[in-house]
N, C-alpha and C positions, 0 to 999 in steps of 0.2 A: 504494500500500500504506500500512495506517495500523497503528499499533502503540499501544497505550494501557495505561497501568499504574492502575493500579486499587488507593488505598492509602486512607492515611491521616495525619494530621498528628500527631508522634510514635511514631511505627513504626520503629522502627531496620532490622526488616525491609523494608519499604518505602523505607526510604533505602536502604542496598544495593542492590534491587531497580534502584531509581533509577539509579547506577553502573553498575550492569553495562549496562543499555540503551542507556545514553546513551555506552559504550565502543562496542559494539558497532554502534551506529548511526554513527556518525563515519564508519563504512566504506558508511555507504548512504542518502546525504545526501538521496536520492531519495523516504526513506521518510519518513511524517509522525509526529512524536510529539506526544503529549498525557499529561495525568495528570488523573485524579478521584479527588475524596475521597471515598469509600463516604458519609461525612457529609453530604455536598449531596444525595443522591437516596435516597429512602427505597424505592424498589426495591432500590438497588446493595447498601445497609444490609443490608435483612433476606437477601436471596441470601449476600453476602459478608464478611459481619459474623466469619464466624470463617476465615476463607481467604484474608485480606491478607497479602501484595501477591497483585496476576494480571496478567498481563499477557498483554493481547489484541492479536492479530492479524488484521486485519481484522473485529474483532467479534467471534470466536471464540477461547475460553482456550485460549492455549497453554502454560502453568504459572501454578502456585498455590505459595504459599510463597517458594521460593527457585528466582533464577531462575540456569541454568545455563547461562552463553556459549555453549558451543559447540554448544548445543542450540539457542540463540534465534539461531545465527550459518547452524545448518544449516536451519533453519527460511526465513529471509528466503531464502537461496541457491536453496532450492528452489519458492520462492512468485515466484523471477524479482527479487528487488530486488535 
C-alpha cells in the first residue's frame, strides 16, 4: 500500500496534512509514504492547483483539504495495512 500527499512548499495546510499522516502511519510501518509538490508536475498543477493538500491512496484521493485521522486511520484498516 502506498499513500502520497500531494502539497506544496509553504502551505500550512499541507504541513498539517503532513502531521496527521505521518501520526497515523507510525501505526502501519508496512505502508509507503511519499510527498509531491503540485510544483514539479505540471499535470498535478493544473488538476490541483486549488485542492492542496490530497492525499492519495494507492493512487486514488482519499481527501482534499484537510485530512481527518480517523478517516485516513479507517481507510488503511480496511485496505488491509
Amino acid at each position: 500500500m502506498h499513500v502520497t500527499l500531494l502539497g506544496k512548499p509553504g502551505c500550512h495546510l499541507c504541513d498539517d496534512a503532513r502531521a496527521t499522516v505521518q501520526r497515523v502511519l507510525v501505526d502501519h510501518p508496512s505502508v509507503r509514504f511519499d510527498e509531491r509538490s503540485i510544483l514539479d508536475d505540471a499535470d498535478l498543477l493544473e488538476r490541483y492547483v486549488e485542492e492542496i493538500p490530497v492525499v492519495l491512496i494507492d493512487d486514488r484521493v482519499h481527501t482534499i483539504w484537510r485530512v481527518d485521522e480517523s478517516r485516513l486511520r479507517a481507510a488503511l484498516a480496511e485496505a488491509g495495512a
